[in-house]
KEVO-454791 format. One line per 8 residues: their letters; for each residue x, y, z of C-alpha. Coordinates in Angstrom, 1 decimal, decimal comma. Example, Ala and Ser with C-alpha at 12.3 -4.5 7.8 and 13.67 -1.06 7.14 Angstrom:
% KEVO-454791
AS	12,3:-4,5:7,8 | 13,7:-1,1:7,1;
% end
This chain:
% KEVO-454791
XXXXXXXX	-57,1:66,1:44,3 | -58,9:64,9:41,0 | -57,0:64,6:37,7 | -59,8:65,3:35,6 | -58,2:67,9:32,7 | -60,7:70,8:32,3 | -60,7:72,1:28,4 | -62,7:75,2:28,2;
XXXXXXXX	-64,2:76,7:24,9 | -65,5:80,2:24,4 | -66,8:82,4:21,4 | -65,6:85,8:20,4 | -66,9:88,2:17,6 | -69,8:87,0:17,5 | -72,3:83,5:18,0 | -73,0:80,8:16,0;
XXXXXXXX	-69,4:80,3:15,0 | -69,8:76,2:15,9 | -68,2:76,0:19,2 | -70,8:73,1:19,9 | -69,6:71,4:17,0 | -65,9:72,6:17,8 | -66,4:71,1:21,5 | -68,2:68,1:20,5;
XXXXXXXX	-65,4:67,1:17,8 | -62,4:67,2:20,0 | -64,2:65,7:23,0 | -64,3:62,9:19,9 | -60,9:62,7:18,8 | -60,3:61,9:22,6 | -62,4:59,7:23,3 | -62,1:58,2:20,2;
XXXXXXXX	-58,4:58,1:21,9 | -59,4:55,7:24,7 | -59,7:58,6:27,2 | -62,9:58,8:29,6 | -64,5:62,4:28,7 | -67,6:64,0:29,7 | -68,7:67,3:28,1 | -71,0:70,2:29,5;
XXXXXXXX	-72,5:73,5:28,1 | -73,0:76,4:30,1 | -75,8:78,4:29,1 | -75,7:82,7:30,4 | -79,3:82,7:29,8 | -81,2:83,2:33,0 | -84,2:80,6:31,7 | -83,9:77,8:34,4;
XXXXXXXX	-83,8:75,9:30,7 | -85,5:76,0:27,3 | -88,7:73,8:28,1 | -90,7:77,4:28,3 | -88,6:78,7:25,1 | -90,3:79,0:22,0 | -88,8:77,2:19,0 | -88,6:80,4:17,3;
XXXXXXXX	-86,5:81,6:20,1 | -84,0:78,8:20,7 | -84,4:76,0:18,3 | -84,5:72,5:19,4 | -85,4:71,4:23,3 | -83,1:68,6:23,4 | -84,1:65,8:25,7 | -82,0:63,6:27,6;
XXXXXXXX	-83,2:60,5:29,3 | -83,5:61,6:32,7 | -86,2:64,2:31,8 | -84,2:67,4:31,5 | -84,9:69,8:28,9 | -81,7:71,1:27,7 | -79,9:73,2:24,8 | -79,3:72,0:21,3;
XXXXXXXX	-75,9:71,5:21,9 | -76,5:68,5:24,3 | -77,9:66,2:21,4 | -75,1:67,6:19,6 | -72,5:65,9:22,3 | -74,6:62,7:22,2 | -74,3:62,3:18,3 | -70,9:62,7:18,2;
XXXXXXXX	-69,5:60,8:21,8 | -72,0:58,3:21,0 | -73,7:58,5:24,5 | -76,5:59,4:27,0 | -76,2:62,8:28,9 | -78,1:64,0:31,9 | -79,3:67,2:33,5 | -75,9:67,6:34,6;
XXXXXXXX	-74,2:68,1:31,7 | -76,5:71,4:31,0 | -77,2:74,4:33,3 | -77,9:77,8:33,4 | -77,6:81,2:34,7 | -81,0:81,2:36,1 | -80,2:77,3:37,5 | -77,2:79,2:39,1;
XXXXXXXX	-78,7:81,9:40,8 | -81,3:79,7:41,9 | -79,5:77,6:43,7 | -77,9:79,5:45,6 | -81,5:81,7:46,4 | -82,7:78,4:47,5 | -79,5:78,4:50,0 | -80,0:81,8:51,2;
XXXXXXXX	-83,4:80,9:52,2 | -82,3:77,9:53,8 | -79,3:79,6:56,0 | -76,8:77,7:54,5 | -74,4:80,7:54,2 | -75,0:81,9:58,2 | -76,3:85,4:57,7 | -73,6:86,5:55,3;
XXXXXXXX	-73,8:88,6:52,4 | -74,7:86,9:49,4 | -72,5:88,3:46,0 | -71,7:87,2:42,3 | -68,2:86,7:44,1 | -67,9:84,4:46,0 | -71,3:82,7:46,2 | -72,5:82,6:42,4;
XXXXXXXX	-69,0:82,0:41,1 | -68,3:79,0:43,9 | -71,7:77,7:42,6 | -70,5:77,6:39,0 | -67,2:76,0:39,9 | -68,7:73,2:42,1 | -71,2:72,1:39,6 | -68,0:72,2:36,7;
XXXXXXXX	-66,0:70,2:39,4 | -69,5:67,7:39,8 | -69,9:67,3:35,9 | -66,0:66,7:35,6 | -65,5:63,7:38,7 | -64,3:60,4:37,6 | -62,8:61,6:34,3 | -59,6:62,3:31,8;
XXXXXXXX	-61,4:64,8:30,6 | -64,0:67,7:30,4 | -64,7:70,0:27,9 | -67,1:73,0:28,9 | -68,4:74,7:26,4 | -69,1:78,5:27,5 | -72,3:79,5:25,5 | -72,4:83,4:24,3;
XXXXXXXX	-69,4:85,3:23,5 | -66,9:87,0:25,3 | -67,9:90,4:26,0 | -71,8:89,9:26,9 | -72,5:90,8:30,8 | -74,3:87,2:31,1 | -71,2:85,6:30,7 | -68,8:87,5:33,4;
XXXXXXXX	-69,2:85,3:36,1 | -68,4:82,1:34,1 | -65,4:83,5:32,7 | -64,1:84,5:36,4 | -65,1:80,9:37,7 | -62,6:80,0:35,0 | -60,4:81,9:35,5 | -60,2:81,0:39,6;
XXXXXXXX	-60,5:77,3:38,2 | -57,3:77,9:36,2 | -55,9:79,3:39,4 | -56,9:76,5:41,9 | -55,5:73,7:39,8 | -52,5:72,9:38,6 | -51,6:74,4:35,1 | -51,5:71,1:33,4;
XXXXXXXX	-55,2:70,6:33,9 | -57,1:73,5:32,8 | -56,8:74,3:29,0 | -58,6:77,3:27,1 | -59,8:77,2:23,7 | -60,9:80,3:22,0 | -63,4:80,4:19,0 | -63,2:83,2:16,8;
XXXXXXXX	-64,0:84,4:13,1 | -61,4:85,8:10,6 | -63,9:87,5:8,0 | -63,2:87,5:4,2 | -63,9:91,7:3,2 | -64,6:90,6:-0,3 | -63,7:93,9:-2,0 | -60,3:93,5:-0,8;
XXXXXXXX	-60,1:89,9:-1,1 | -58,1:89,9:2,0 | -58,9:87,9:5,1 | -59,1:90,1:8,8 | -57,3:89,0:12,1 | -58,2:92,3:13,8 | -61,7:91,0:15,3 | -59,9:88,2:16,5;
XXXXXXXX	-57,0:90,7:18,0 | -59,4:92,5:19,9 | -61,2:89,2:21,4 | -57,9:87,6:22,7 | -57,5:90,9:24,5 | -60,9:91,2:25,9 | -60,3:87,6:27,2 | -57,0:88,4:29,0;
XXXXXXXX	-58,3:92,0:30,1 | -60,0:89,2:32,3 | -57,3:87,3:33,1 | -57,7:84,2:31,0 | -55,0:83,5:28,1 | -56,2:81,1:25,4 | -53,9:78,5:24,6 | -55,3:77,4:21,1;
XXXXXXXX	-57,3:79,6:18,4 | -60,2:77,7:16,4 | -60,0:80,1:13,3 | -63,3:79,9:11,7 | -62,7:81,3:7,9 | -64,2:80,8:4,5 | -61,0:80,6:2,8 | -57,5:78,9:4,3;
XXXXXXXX	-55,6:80,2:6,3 | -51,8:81,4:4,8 | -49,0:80,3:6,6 | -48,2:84,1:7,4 | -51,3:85,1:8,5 | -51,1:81,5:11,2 | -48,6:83,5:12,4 | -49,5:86,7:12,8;
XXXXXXXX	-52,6:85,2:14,8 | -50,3:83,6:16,8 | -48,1:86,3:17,7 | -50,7:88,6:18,3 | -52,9:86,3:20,0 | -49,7:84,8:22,4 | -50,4:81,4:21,3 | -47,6:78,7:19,8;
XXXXXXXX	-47,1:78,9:15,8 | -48,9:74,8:15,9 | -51,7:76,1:18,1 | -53,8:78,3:15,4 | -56,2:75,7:14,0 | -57,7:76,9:10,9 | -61,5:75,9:10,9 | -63,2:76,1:7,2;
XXXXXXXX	-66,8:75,6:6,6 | -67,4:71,4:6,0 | -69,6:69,5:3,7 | -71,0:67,8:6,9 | -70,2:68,8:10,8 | -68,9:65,0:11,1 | -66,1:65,8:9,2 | -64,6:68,5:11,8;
XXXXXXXX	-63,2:66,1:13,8 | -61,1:65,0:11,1 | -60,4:67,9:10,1 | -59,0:68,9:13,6 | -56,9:66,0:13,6 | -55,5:66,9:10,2 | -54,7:70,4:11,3 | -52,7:69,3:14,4;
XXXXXXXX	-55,0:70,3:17,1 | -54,1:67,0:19,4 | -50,5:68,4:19,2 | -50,9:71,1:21,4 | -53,2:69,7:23,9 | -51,1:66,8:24,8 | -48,3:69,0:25,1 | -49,8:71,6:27,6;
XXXXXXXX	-51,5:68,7:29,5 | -48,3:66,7:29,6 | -49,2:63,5:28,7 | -48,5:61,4:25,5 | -49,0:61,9:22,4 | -52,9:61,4:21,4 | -53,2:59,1:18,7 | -57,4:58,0:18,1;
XXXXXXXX	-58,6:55,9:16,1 | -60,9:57,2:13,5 | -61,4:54,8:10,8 | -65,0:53,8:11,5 | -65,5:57,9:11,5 | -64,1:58,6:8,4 | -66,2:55,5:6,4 | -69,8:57,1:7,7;
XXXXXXXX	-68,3:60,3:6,7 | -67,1:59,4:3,0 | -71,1:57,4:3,3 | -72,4:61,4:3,8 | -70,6:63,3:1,6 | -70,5:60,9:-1,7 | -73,2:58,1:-0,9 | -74,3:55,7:-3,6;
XXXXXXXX	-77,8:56,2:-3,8 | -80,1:59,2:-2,6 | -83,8:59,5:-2,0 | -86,1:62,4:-0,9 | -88,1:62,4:2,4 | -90,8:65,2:2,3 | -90,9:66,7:5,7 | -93,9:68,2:6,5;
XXXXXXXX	-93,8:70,6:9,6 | -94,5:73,8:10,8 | -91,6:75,7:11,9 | -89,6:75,3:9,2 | -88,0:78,9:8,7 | -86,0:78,0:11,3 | -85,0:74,7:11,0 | -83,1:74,4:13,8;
XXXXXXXX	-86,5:73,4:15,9 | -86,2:70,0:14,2 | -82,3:69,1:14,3 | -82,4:65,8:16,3 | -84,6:64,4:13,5 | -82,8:66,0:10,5 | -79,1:64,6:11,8 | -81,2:61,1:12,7;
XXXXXXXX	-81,9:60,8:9,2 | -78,4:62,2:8,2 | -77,0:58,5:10,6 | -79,4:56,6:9,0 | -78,7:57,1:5,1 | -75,0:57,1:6,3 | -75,2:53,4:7,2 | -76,6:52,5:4,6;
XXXXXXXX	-74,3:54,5:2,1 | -77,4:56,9:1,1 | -77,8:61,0:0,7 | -81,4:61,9:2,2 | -82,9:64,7:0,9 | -85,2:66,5:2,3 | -87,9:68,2:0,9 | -89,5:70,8:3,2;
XXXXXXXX	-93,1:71,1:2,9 | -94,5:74,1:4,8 | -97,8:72,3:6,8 | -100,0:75,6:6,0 | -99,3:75,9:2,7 | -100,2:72,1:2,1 | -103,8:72,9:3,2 | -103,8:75,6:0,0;
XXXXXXXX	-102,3:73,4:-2,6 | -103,9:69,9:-1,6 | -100,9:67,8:-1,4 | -99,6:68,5:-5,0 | -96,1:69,1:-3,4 | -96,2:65,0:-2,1 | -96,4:63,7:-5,7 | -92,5:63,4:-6,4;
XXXXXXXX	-90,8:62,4:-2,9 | -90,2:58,6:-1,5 | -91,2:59,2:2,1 | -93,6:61,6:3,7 | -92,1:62,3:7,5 | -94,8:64,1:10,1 | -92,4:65,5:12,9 | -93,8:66,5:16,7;
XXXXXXXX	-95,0:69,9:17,5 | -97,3:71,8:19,4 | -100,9:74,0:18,9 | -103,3:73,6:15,9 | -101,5:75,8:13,1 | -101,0:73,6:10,0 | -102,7:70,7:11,5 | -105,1:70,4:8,2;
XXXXXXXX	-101,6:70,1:6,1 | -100,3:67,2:8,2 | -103,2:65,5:8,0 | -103,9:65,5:3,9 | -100,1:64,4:4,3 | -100,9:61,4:6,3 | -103,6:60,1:3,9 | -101,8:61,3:0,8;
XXXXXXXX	-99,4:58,3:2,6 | -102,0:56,2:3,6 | -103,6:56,1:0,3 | -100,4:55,8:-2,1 | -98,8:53,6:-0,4 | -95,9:55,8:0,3 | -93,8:55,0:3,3 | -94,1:56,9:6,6;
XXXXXXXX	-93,2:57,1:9,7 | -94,8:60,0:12,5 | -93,4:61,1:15,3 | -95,5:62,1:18,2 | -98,0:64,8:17,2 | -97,9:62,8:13,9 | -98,2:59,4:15,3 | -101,8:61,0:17,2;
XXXXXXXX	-102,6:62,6:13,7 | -102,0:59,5:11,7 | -105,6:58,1:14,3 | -107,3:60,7:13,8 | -107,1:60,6:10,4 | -108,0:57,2:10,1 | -110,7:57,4:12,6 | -112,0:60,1:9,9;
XXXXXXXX	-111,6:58,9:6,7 | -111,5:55,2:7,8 | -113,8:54,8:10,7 | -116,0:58,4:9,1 | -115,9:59,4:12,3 | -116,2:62,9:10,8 | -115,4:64,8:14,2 | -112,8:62,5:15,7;
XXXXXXXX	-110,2:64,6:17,2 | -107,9:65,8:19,9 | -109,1:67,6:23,0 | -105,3:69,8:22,4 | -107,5:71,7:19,3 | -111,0:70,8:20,1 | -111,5:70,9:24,4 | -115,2:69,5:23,5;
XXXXXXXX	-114,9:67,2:21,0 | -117,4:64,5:21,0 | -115,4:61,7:19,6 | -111,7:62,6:21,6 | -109,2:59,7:20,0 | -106,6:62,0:21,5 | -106,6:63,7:25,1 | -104,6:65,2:28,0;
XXXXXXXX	-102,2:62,9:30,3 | -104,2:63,9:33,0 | -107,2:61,7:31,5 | -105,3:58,7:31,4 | -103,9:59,1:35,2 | -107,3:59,6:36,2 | -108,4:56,7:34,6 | -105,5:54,4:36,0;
XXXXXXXX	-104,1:55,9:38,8 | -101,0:58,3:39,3 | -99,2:55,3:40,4 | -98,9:53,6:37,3 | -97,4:56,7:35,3 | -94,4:58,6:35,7 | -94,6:62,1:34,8 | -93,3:65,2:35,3;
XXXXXXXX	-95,3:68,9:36,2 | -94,1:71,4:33,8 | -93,6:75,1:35,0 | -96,4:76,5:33,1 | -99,0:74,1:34,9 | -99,1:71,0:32,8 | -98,4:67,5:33,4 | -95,9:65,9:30,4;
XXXXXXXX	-94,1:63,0:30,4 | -90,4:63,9:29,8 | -87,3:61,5:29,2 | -87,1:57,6:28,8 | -90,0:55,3:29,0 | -90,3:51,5:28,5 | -92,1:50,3:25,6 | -93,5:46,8:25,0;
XXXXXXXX	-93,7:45,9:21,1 | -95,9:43,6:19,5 | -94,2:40,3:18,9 | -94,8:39,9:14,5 | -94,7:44,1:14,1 | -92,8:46,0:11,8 | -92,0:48,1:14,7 | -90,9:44,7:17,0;
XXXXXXXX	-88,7:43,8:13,3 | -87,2:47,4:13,2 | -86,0:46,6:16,9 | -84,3:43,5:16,4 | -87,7:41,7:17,4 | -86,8:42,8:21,1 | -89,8:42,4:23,6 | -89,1:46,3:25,2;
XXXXXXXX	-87,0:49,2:23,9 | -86,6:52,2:26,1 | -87,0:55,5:24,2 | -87,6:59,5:24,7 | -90,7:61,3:25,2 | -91,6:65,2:25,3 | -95,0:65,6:25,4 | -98,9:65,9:27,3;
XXXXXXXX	-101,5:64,5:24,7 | -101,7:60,3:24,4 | -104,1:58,3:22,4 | -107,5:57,6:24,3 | -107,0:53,7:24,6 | -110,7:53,9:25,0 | -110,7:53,4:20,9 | -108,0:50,5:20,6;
XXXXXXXX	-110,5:47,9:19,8 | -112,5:50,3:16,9 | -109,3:50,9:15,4 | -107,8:47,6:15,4 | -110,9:46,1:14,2 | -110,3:47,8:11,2 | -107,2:48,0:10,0 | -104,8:50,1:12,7;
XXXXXXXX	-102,4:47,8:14,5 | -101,9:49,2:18,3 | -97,5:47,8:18,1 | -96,2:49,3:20,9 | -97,6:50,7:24,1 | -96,5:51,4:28,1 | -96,8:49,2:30,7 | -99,7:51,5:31,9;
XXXXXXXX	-101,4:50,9:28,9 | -100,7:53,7:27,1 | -100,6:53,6:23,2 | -96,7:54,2:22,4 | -97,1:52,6:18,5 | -99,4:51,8:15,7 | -98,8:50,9:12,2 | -101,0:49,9:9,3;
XXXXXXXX	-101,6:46,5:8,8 | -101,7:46,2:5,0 | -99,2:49,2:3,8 | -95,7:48,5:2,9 | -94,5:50,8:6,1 | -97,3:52,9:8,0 | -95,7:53,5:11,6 | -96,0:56,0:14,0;
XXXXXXXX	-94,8:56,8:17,5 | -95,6:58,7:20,4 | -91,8:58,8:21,4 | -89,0:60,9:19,8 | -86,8:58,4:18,6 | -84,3:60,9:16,9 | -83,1:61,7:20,6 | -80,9:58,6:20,5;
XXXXXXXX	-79,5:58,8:17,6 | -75,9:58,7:16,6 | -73,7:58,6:13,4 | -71,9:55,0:14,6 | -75,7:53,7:16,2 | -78,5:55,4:14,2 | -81,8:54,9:16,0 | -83,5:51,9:14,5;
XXXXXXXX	-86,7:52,4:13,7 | -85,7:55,8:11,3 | -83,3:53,6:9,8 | -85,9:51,0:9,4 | -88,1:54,0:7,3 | -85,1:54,8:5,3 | -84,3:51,1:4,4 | -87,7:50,8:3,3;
XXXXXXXX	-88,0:53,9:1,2 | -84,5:52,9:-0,7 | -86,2:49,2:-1,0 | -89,5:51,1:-2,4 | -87,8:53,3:-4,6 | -85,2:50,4:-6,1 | -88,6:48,2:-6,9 | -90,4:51,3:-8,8;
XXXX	-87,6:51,6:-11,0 | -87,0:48,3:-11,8 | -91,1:48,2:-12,7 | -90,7:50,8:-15,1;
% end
């Protein structure tokens, strides 16, 4: 029988308390412990996964390098343990019932009749157990709340889970809000009450209570929680709202929530080591020096859709002990006001994204950047934007464009994945069909950088560097010589040939990429080339003050 320790987190009251943050912070503090953990989120949502999901709808497709589209949360996990996932640490309900269609159909289950119980819930276990093999410990995070239909047959694979093994391996964590009803000044347990119940009206007892609250905790009102929730006085964690998520773990650790764990799971007391933690975190919360970054996108009333990127350059100013501030420019809006908003930031950041709205903004962005000397990096769609608007204002190539908003453009410097294969052969690029019809390529690709390149220096001058992609337009390689003829430096590209870099041969830092290098970045490794655009906007900065 395997040893792995199961610790499962759920949400009552309602979402969006943190238990990804909650989850990822403890599966820290243990790690951070020497122990060999593995995380996984559980999504109730019958979407086979987000790659379909608007950004409006879901927030951020994380990426992981095998090519799976998965929630938020995994990038979350890979920031904090400092590691690459895979498709197996994310699935959800409609992977689930899929699965076990697909079986049906096969015969695999000889003609018998196919039900939530046994099948689905036998699915959900096998796949925990999978994710869980060769480690101390897991921690499954249960997305949704406790209550919502979706979630029933996870909570009962739990709850057989906590049956099958021994008691010392499965532990249950419970998330849950204490609201603050201002007018009384008085903080509520009651919600919290009622979601305990619901869980062991299931049969599933939480051991520890994350108690999210704006204001501490009293010592009587621990208590109460705990004797009303059937949990140990030492075993209510109080959870307040932190100047950065990076400083939950420590907070955990200061509240005592090792204590409990090692106690139910019988082993010794869990002692990790944090002090490399707590500098980055002391680097976020009171840096030495700050500069502004104006990020120009599209979806930004829900920011969410960009969170790899923001908590990339969150790593990066932390490592070099400085607050980045961003200044969110609404792409559109940009178009209107003709790039009056760019006159007082240090760095001008074009993030991915998808369709033509607010491509006009982006692109007055780029050669605002281009023209004042201001460093700036792109980042797939703004790495293709930064050609086009060089082949047009550069080249005055007046209708250079990609075929993604103009199918029959006459000068197409950017075009569909498809083009390229046909041009090269299928053989020479991996890719993967998306469900609605397209080809994209997804997950980790080899780049080979230009020896004497910002890009190469960024990178430790290494030869290749192996980094994320999430996208189905390239750059038509058909212009390479027209644009480095005059100016555009092609730094990075595939070993098919396809353009993966490019940076501007006389400005102080012009790079962009077709990858999405925020994807590997972490708080104790920030990705290199975003810390190379932060370095050189602190550098830039420093020098115009001193001028003056």
């Amino acid at each position: 029988m395997s040893n792995t320790k199961y610790i499962f987190v759920t949400g009552g009251v309602l979402s969006s308390l943190g238990k990804g943050i909650s989850s990822s912070s403890l599966a820290t503090l243990l790690k951070q412990s020497g122990y060999k953990v593995n995380i996984l989120k559980i999504d109730p949502y019958i979407n086979i996964d987000p790659g379909t999901m608007s950004p409006l709808e879901h927030g951020e497709v994380f990426v992981t390098a095998d090519g799976a589209e998965t929630d938020l949360d995994i990038g979350h996990y890979e920031r904090f343990l400092n590691t690459s996932l895979s498709k197996g640490n994310n699935f959800t309900t409609g992977q689930v019932y899929l699965s076990v269609i697909e079986n049906e159909r096969k015969g695999n289950y000889l003609g018998k009749t196919i039900q939530v119980v046994p099948h689905i819930v036998d699915e959900i276990k096998s796949r925990i157990k999978a994710v869980g093999k060769g480690y101390d410990f897991l921690v499954i995070e249960l997305g949704g709340t406790v209550g919502d239909i979706e979630g029933l047959p996870f909570l009962e694979a739990m709850r057989q889970l906590k049956h099958e093994l021994p008691n010392t391996q499965v532990l249950s964590i419970h998330v849950t809000l204490i609201p603050l009803i201002r007018a009384a000044g008085e903080l509520k347990t009651k919600p919290t009450q009622h979601s305990v119940q619901e869980l062991r009206r299931i049969g599933i007892t939480p051991q520890i209570i994350i108690a999210r609250s704006e204001k501490p905790l009293s010592k009587d009102l621990k208590k109460k929680l705990a004797m009303s929730c059937d949990v140990a006085d030492d075993s209510v964690i109080e959870a307040l709202d932190a100047k950065s998520i990076y400083q939950c773990p420590l907070n955990f650790l200061k509240e005592g929530i090792l204590t409990p764990i090692a106690r139910h799971f019988a082993i010794a007391p869990i002692k990790p080591d944090v002090s490399e933690w707590d500098m980055l975190v002391k680097k976020i919360i009171s840096p030495k020096d700050e500069i502004t970054i104006a990020f120009v996108g599209k979806y930004l009333h829900l920011k969410e859709s960009y969170k790899s990127l923001t908590e990339a350059l969150i790593h990066a100013g932390a490592n070099i002990d400085t607050r980045v501030c961003i200044k969110w420019i609404d792409s559109e809006a940009l178009e209107h006001t003709q790039g009056a908003e760019l006159g007082d930031v240090d760095g001008i950041l074009i993030p991915g994204g998808f369709g033509s709205r607010g491509i006009g903004g982006k692109i007055l962005a780029i050669r605002y950047a281009r023209e004042h000397k201001v460093p700036f990096l792109g980042i797939c769609l703004g790495m293709q934007l930064s050609i086009i608007e060089f082949a047009r204002n550069v080249l005055g190539i007046e209708k250079a464009d990609s075929t993604e908003f103009a199918p029959d453009t006459s000068h197409p410097f950017i075009y569909l994945i498809e083009d390229f294969i046909d041009q090269c052969g299928k053989s020479q690029v991996r890719t993967i069909k998306s469900p609605m019809g397209g080809t994209m390529r997804l997950g980790e690709y080899e780049c080979v950088l230009r020896p004497q390149s910002k890009i190469a220096a960024a990178y430790n001058h290494a030869k290749v560097v192996k980094e994320r992609h999430r996208h189905r337009y390239e750059a038509n390689p058909a212009y390479r010589s027209l644009l480095e003829e005059n100016g555009m430096q092609i730094s990075g590209e595939s070993k098919s040939g396809l353009i993966e870099a490019i940076e501007l041969e006389k400005h102080p830092f012009f790079i962009g990429v077709q990858f999405h290098p925020e994807f590997t970045s972490r708080l104790q490794a920030p990705n290199p080339i975003i810390l190379a655009f932060v370095k050189k906007i602190l550098e830039s900065k420093g020098a115009t003050q001193k001028s003056r």
